[in-house]
Backbone as numpy.savetxt, mean C-alpha at the origin, in Angstrom:
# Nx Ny Nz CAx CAy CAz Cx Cy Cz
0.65 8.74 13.07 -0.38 8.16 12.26 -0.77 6.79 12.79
0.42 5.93 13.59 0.13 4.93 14.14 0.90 4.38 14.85
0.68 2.75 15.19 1.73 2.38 15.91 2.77 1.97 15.39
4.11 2.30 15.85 5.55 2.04 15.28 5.87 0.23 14.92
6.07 -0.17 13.44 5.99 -1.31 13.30 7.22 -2.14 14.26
7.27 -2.86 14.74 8.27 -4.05 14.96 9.23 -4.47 14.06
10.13 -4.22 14.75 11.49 -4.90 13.25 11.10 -6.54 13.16
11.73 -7.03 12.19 11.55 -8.16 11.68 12.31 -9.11 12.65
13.46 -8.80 13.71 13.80 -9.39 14.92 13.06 -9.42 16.26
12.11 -8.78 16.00 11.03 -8.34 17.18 9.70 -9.36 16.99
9.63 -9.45 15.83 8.84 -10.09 15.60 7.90 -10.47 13.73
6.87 -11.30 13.36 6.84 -10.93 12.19 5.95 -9.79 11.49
5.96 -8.84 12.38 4.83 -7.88 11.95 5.17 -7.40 10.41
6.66 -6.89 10.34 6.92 -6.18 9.34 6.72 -7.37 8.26
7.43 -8.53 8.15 7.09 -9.42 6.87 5.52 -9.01 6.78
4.82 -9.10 7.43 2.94 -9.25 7.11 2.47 -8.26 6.73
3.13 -7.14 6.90 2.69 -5.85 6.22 3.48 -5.93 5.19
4.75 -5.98 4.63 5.18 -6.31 3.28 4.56 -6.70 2.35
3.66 -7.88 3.14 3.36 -8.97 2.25 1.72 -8.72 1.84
0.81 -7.60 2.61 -0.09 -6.95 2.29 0.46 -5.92 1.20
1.36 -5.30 0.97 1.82 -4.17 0.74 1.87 -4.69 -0.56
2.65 -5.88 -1.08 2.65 -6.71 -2.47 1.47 -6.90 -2.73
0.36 -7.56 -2.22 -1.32 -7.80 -2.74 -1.65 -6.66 -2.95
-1.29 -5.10 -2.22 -2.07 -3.86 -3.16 -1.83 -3.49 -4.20
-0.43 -4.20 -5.08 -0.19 -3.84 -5.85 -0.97 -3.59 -7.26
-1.85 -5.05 -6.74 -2.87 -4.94 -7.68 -3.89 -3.77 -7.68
-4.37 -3.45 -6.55 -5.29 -2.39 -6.33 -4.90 -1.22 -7.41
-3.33 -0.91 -7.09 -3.25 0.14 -7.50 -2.99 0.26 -9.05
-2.86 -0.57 -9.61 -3.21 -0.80 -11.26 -4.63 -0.63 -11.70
-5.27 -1.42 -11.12 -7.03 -1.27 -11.05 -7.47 0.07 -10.79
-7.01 0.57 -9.83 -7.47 2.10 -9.42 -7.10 2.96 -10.46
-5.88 2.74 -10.63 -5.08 4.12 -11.79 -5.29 3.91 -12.89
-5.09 2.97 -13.55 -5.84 2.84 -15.24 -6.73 1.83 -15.33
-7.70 1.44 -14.50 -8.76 0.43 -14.64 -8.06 -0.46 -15.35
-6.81 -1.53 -15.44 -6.65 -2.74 -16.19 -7.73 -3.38 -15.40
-8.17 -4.57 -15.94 -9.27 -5.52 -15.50 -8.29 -6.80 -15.39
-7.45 -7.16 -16.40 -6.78 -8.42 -16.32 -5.65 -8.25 -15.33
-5.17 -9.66 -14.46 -4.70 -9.37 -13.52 -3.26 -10.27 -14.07
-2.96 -10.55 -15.25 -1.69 -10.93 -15.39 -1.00 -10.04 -15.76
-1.88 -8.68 -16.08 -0.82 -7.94 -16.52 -0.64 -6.58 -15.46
-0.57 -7.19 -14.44 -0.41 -6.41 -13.23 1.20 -6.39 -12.82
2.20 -5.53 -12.63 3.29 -5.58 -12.41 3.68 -5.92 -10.68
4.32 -6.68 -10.59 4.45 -7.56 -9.12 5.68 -6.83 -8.49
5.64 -6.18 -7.21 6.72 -6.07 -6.40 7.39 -6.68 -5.41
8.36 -7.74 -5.14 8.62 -8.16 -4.17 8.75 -7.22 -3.05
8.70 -8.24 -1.90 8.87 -7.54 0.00 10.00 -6.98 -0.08
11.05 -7.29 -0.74 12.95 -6.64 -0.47 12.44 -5.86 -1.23
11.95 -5.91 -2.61 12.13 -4.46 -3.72 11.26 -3.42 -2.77
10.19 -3.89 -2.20 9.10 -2.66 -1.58 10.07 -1.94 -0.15
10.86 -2.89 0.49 11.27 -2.88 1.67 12.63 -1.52 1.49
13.26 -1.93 0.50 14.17 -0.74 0.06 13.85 0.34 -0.47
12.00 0.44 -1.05 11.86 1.77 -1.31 10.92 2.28 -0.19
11.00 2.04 0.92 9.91 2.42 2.09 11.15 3.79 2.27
10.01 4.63 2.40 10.85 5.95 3.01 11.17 6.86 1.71
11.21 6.34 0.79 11.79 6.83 -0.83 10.92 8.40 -1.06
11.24 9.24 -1.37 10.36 10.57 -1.95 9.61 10.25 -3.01
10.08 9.14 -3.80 9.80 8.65 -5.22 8.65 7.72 -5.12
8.29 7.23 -4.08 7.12 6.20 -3.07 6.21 6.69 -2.63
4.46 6.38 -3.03 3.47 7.06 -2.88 2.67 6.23 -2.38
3.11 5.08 -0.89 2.42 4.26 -0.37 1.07 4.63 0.32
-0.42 3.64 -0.47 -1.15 4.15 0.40 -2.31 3.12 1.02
-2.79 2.91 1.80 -3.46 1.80 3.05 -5.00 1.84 2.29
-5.43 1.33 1.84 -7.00 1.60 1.03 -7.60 0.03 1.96
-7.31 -0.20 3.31 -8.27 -0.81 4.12 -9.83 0.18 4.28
-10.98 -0.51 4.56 -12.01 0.30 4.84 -11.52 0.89 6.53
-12.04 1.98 6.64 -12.10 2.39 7.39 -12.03 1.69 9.06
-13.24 0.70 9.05 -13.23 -0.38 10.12 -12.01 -1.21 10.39
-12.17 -1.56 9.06 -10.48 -2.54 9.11 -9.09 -1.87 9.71
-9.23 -0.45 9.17 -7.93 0.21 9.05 -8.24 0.89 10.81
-9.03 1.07 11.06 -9.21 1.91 12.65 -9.05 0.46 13.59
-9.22 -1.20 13.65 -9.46 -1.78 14.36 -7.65 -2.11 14.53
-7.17 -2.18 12.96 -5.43 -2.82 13.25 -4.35 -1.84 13.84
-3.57 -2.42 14.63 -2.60 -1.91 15.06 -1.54 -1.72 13.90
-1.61 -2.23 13.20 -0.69 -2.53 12.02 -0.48 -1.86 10.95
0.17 -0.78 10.71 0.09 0.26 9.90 1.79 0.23 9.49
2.06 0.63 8.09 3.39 0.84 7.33 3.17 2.83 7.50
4.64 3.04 8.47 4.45 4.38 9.25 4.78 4.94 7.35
4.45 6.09 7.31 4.46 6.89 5.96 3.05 6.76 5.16
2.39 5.67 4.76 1.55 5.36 4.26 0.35 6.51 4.60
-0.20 6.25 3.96 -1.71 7.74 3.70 -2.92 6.84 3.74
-3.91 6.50 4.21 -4.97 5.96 3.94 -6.05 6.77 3.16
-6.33 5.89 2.53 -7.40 6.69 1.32 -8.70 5.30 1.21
-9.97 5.79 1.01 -10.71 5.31 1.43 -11.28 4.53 0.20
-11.07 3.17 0.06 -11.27 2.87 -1.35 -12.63 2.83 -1.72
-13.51 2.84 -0.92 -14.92 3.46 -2.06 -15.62 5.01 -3.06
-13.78 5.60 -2.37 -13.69 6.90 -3.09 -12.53 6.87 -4.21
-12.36 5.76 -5.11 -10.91 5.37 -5.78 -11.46 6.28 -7.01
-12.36 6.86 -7.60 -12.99 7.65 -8.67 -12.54 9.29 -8.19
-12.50 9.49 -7.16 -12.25 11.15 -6.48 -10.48 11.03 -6.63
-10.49 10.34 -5.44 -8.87 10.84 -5.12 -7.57 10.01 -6.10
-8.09 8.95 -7.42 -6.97 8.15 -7.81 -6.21 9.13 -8.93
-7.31 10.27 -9.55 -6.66 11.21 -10.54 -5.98 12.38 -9.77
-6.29 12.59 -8.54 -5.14 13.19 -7.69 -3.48 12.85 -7.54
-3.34 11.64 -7.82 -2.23 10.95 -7.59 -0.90 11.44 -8.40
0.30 11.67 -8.18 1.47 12.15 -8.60 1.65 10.78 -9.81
1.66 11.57 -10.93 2.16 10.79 -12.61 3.54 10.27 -12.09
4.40 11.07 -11.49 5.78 10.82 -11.44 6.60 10.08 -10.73
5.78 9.32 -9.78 6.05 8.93 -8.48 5.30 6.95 -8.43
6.04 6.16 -8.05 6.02 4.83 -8.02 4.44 4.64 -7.20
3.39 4.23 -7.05 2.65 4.28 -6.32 2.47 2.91 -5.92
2.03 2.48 -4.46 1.85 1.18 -4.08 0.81 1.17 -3.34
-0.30 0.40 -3.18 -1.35 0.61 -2.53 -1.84 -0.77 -1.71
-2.14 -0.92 -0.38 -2.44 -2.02 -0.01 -3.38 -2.38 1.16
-3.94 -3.39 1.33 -5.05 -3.50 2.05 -4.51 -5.04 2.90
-5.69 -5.62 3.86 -6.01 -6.31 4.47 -7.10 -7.11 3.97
């Protein structure tokens, strides 16, 4: 799906995708039940996200536009890109049962 991230001794790629990975969090509240207010958005830290990367229970997904997402090398391997000007089609697709995290650039 992309290029293999860099460990965090290699370099800081992985913190910077973490740390995108926490800003989608919001997305994905907004997307799944339209909250509008953003304090009541539930916050994931980089260690809490970092220990569920890989999880079955983890429904990470890249909602960069297209341009953005085709120009970066920088991709969290597992992640699904979904195209966020389609968040009305594919957000009621989404597994009820399953932690979802969504994040952009």
């Amino acid at each position: 799906m992309g290029k293999v991230i860099k460990t965090e001794d290699e370099g800081g790629d992985m913190k910077r995708l973490l740390l995108l990975a926490m800003l989608g969090v919001l997305v994905v509240v907004i997307a799944c039940t339209n909250i509008q207010r953003t304090k009541d958005v539930p916050r994931v830290s980089k260690d809490e996200l970092k220990a569920k990367l890989g999880s079955p229970d983890l429904v990470l997904l890249d909602v960069r536009s297209e341009n953005d997402w085709g120009k970066s090398g920088d991709k969290i391997p597992g992640a699904a890109r979904m195209d966020p000007g389609a968040v009305d089609t594919w957000s009621g697709t989404l597994p009820k049962d399953k932690e979802i995290v969504l994040y952009c650039a």
